[in-house]
C-alpha positions in Angstrom: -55.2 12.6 -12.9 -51.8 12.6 -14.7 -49.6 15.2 -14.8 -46.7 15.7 -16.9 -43.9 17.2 -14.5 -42.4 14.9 -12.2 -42.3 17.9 -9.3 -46.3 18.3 -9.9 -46.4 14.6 -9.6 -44.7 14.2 -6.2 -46.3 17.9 -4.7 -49.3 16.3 -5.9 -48.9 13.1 -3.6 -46.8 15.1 -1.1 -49.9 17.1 -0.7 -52.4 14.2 -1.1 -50.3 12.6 1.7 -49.9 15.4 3.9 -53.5 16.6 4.2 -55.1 13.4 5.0 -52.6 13.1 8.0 -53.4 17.0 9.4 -56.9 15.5 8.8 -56.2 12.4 10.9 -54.6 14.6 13.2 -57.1 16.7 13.6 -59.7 14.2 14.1 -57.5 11.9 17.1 -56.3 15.5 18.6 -59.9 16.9 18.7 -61.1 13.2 20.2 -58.7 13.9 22.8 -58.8 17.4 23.8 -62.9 17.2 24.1 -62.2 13.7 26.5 -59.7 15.6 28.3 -61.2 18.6 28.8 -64.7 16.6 29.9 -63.1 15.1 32.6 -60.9 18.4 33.4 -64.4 19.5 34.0 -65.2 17.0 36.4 -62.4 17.5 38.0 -62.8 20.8 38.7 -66.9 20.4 39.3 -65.8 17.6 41.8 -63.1 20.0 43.8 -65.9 22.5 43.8 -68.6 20.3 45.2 -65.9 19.3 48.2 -64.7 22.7 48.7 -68.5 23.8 49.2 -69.5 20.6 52.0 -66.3 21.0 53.9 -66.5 25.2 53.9 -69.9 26.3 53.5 -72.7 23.9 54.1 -72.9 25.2 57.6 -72.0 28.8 57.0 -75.4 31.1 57.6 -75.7 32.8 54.8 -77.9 31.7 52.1 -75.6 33.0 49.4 -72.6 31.2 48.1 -70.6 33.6 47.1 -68.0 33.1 44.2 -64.1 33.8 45.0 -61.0 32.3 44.4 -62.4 28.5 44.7 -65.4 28.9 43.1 -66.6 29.7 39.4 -69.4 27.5 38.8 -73.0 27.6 39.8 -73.6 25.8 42.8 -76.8 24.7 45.1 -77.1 22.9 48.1 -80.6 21.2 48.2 -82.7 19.4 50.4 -84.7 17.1 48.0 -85.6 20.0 45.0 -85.6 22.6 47.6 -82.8 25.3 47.8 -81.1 25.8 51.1 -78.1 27.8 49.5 -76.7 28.9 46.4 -74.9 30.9 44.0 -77.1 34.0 42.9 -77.1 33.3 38.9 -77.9 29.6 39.8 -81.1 29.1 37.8 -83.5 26.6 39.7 -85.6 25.9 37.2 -83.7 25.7 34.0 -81.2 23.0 36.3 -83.8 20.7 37.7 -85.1 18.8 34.3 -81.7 17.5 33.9 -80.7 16.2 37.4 -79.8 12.2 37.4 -79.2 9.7 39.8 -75.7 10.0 37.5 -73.0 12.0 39.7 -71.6 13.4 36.6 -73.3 13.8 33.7 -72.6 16.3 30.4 -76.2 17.5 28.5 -76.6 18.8 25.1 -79.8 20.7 25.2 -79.5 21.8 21.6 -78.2 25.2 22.4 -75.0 24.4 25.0 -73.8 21.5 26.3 -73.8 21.2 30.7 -71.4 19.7 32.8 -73.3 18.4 36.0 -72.1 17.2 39.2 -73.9 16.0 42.1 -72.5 15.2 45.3 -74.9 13.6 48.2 -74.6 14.4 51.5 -77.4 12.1 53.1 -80.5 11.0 51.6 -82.5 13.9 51.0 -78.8 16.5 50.5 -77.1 17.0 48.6 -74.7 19.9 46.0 -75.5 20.5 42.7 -72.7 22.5 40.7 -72.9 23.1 36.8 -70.9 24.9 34.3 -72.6 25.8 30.9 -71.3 26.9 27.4 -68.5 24.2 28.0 -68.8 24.2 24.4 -67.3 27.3 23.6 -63.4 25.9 24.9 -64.2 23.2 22.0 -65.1 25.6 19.7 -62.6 27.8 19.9 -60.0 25.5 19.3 -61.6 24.3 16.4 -62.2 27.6 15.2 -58.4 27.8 15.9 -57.9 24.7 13.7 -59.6 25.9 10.9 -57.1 28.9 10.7 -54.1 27.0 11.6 -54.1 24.0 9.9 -54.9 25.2 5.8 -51.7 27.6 7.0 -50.0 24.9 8.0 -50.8 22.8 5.4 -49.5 25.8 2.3 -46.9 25.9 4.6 -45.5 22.3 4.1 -46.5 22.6 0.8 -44.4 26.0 0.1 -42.3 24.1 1.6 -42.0 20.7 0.1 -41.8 22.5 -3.5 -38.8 24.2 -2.5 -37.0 21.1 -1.3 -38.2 18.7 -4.8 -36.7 22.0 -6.3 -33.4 21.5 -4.9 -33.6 17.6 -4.8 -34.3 17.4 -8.6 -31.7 19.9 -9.9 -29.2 17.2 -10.2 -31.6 15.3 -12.3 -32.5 18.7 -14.1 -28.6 18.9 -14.7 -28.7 15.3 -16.3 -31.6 16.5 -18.5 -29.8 19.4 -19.9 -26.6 17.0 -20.1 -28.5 14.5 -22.1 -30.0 17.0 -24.5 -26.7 18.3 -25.1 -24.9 15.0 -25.8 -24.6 14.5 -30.2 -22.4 11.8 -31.9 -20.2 15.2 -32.2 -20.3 16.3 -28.4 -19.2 13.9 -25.7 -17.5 16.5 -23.6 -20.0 16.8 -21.3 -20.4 15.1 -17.5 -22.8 16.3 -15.2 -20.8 17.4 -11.9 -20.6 14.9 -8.9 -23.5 15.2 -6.1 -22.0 16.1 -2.5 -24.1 13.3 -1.2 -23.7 9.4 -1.5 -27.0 9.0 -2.2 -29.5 7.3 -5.1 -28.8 10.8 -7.0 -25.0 10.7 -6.7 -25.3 6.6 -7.9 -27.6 7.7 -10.8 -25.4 10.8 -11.9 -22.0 8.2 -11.8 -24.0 5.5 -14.1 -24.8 8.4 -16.4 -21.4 9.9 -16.5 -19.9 6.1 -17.1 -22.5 6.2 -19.9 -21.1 9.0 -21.7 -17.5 7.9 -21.0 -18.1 4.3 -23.0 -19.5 6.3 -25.5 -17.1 8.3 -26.2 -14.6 5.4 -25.9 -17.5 3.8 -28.4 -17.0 6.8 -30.6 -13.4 7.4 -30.3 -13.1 3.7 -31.6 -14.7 4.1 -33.7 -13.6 7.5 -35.3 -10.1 5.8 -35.3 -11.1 3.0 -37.3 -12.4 4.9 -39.7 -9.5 6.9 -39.6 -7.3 4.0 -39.4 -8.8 2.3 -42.4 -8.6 5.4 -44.7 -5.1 5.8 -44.0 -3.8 1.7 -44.3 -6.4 1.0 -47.4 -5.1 4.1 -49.3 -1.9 2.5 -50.3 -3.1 -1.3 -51.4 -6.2 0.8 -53.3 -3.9 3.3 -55.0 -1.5 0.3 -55.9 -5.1 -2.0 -56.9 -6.7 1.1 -59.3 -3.1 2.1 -61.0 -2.4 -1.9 -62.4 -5.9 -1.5 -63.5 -5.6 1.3 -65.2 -2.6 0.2 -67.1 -3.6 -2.8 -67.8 -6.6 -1.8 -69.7 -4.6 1.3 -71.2 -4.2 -1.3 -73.9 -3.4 -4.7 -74.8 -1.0 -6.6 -73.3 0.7 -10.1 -73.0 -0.9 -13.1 -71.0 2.0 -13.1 -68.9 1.8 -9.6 -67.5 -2.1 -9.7 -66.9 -1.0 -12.6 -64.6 1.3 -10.8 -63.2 -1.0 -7.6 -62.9 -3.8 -10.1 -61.1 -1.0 -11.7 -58.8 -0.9 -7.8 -57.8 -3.8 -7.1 -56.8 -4.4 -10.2 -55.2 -1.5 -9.7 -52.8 -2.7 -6.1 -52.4 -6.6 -7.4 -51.6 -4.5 -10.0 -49.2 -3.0 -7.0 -47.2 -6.4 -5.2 -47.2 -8.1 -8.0 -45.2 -5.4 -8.7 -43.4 -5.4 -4.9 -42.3 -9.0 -5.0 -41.7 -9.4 -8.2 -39.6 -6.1 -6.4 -37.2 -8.4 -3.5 -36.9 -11.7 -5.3 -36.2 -9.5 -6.8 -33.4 -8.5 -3.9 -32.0 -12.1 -2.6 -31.8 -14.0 -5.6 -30.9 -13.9 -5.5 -27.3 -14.2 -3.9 -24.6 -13.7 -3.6 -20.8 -17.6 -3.7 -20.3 -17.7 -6.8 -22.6 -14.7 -9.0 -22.4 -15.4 -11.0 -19.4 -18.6 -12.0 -20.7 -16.2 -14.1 -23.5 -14.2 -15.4 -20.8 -13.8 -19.6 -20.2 -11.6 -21.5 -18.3 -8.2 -22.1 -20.6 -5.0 -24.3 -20.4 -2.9 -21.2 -21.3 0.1 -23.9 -21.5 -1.6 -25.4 -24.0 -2.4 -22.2 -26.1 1.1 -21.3 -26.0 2.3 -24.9 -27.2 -0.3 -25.0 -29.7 0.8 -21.7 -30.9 4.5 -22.2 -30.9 4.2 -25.7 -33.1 2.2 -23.5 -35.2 4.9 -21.2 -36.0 7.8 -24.4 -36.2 8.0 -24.0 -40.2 9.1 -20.4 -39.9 11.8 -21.2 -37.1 13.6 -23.9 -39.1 13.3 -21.7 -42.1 15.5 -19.2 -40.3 17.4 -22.0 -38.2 16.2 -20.4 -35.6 16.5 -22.6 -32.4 13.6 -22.5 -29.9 14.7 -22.7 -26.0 11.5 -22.9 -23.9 13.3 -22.2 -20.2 10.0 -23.3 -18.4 6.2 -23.7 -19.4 4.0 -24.9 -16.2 0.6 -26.0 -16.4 -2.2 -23.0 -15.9 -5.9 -23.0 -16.0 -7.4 -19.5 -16.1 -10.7 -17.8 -17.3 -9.7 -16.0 -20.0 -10.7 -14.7 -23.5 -8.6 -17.7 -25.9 -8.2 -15.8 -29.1 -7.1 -12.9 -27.3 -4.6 -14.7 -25.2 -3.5 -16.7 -28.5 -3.2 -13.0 -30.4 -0.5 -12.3 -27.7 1.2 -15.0 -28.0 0.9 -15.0 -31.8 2.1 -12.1 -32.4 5.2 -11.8 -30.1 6.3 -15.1 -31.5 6.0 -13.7 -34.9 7.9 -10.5 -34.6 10.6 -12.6 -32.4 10.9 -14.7 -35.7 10.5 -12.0 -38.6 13.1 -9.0 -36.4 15.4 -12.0 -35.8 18.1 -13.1 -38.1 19.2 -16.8 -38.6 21.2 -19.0 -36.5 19.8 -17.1 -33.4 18.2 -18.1 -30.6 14.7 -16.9 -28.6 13.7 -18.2 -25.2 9.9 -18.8 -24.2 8.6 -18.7 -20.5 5.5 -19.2 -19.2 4.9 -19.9 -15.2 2.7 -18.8 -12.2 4.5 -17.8 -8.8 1.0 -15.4 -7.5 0.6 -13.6 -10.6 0.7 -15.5 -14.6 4.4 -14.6 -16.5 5.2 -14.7 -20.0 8.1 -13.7 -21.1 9.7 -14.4 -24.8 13.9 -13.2 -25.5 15.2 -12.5 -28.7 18.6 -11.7 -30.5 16.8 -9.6 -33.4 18.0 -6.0 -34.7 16.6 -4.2 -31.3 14.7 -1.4 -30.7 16.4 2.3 -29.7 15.6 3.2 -26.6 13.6 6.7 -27.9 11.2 4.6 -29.8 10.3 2.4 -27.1 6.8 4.3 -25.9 6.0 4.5 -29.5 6.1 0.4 -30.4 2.3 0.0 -29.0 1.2 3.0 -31.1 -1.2 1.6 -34.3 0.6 1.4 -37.5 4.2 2.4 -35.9 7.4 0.7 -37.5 10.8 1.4 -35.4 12.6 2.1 -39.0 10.5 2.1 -42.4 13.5 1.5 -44.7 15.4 -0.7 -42.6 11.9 -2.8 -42.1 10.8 -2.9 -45.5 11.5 -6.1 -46.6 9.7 -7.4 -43.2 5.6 -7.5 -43.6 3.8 -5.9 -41.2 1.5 -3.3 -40.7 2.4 -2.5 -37.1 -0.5 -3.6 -35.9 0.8 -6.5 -34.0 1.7 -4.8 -30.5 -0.9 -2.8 -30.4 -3.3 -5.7 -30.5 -1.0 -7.0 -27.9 -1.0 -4.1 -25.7 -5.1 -3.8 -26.1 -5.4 -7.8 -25.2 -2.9 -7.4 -22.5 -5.1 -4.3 -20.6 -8.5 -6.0 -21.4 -7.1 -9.0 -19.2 -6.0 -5.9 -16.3 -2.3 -7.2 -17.4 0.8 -5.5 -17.6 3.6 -5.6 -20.5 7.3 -4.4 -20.2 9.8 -4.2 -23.5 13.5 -4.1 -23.0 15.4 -3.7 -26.1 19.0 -3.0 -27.5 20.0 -1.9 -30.7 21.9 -5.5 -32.7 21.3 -7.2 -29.3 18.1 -8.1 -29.1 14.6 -7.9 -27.1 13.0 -9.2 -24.0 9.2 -9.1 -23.5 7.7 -9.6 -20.6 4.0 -9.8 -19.8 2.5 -10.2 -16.4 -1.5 -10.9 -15.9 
């Protein structure tokens, strides 16, 4: 049978499950009650027999009466014939069933007997019997039948109303998901009160939506991002080809129209590959990319990289300390950082200056890199990380950039859990400092 609602699925099973064990139940308690209640019987057949020899077998009367001791009927015979008993004892309907058996139950097919026999000599001896012993059994299974299919809607009634309550956290997730479009995000299903397989389910959905809307988000802003920084190079790109081919012109200027465009295609992939950076990873991926490094190395191999750009601006390179560190770590990342904070130390400074590189371990990785560049004004500090942000547009403009550079930094810097500080004066220079 299939069903398509989880709640009739488990109510079904729930139910399934709970009726066979009032059935087993019923079945090992009525096996019990009818032993018990058999040997109550002779138990109390037993005390009656006892209560007779040691009270009335030599009383004179020839009637036993019932009282407070006795409720059976009860005989005293010699062989089969009656010396005393009970006036409703029936002789003849009791004598076809007698045994050598002390106690004995008989179903005759219309009541069931409980016998017991207690010799006295040979030939005497009490009979006392109890019929309809039957009727105790079946009232309580008349009982049963009442009780139990109560029961049983009862646990049922029951058992919906807790699945109820158990699945509306997963009902709220439902609703959540349904709700959730590329354009919608915004909502989380609230937290369950319990620590329980709900509440763990309801946090992994919840971390769901929040990578995608980072997911999104980065997305958007790349989009964004790209519209914005390929608007310039592509307005610059379609106005030299317009006037070139407004009409004819030298061989020179074509050249120089081409060398245009070229640079302008240059700064487009340039711009591109920054923001593909920037979007590339994430905290749910980037330690999957993660080997083991010589970050000393990275940082040499960088800085001889960059050696033609500091003799260019007679820059002269102090490295105060660079130990040896091994670390699992993302390598191009890592050689982004250092890339690009050796780059703007270069391009910001001016010549015959100096910048200082460190790199040692003491618990935690430092990196720290000192320049005497132009500065940065302390109000524009928070804003260096920021995409595409230059501290002074027409003081900068000779200098390349996109500014890009830190916030690439920044990103690599918090995918590694690191930490980065900038201290900056305005003609005196700036320190960065980067702690993983």
């Amino acid at each position: 049978m299939k069903f398509k609602s989880l709640k009739t699925r488990i109510l079904f099973w729930f139910g399934s499950i709970t009726f066979f064990i009032l059935l087993i139940f019923s079945v090992i308690f009525y096996s019990l009650f009818e032993k018990n209640m058999y040997t109550s019987f002779q138990s109390k057949l037993y005390k009656e027999a006892i209560y007779v020899k040691d009270n009335l077998i030599n009383n004179k009367d020839d009637i036993i009466q019932k009282g407070t001791y006795l409720s059976s009927n009860i005989a005293i015979l010699d062989n089969t014939k009656s010396i005393k008993k009970t006036t409703d004892f029936d002789m003849d309907f009791i004598l076809p069933y007698l045994s050598s058996e002390s106690f004995s139950l008989i179903d005759n097919g219309e009541t069931v007997l409980a016998i017991y026999s207690l010799k006295l000599d040979n030939n005497l001896k009490i009979i006392v019997y109890q019929d309809d012993i039957d009727d105790n059994i079946e009232d309580i299974v008349d009982t049963m039948l009442v009780v139990e299919p109560l029961l049983f809607l009862a646990l049922i009634f029951l058992g919906s109303k807790v699945i109820d309550k158990i699945l509306i956290p997963i009902n709220n997730i439902s609703k959540s998901a349904k709700s959730i479009s590329i354009n919608n995000f915004s909502n989380t299903i609230p937290t369950h009160k319990y620590d329980d397989e709900i509440s763990e389910l309801i946090n992994s959905f919840n971390t769901m939506i929040i990578r995608l809307q980072e997911g999104v988000s980065n997305l958007d802003r790349f989009n964004n991002d790209v519209s914005h920084e390929l608007k310039t190079p592509l307005t610059v790109i379609k106005g030299e080809i317009e006037i070139t081919l407004n009409k004819l012109r030298a061989p020179d200027y074509y050249i120089n129209s081409l060398n245009t465009i070229d640079y302008e295609l240059n700064q487009i992939e340039n711009i591109i590959e920054n923001l593909l950076l920037l979007t590339k990873y994430s905290k749910e991926n980037i330690k999957k990319t993660f080997e083991m490094t010589s970050i000393d190395s990275l940082l040499l191999d960088t800085i001889y990289s960059y050696d033609a750009k500091f003799k260019n601006k007679n820059i002269r390179l102090i490295i105060d300390k660079i130990e040896s560190i091994n670390k699992e770590i993302n390598p191009l990342l890592f050689k982004t950082i250092f890339s690009n904070l050796i780059d703007n130390a270069i391009k910001y400074s001016g010549k015959d200056t100096e910048i200082n590189i460190s790199l040692y371990k003491n618990e935690k990785i430092f990196f720290s890199i000192k320049d005497q560049g132009i500065g940065i004004s302390e109000e524009k500090l928070p804003f260096v990380t920021d995409r595409f942000y230059r501290v002074d547009e027409s003081r900068n403009k000779k200098i390349e950039g996109f500014g890009l550079g830190l916030s690439i930094v920044k990103n690599s810097i918090d995918l590694h859990n690191g930490e980065l500080e900038i201290h900056s004066k305005i003609k005196k220079g700036t320190v960065i400092e980067v702690v993983f």
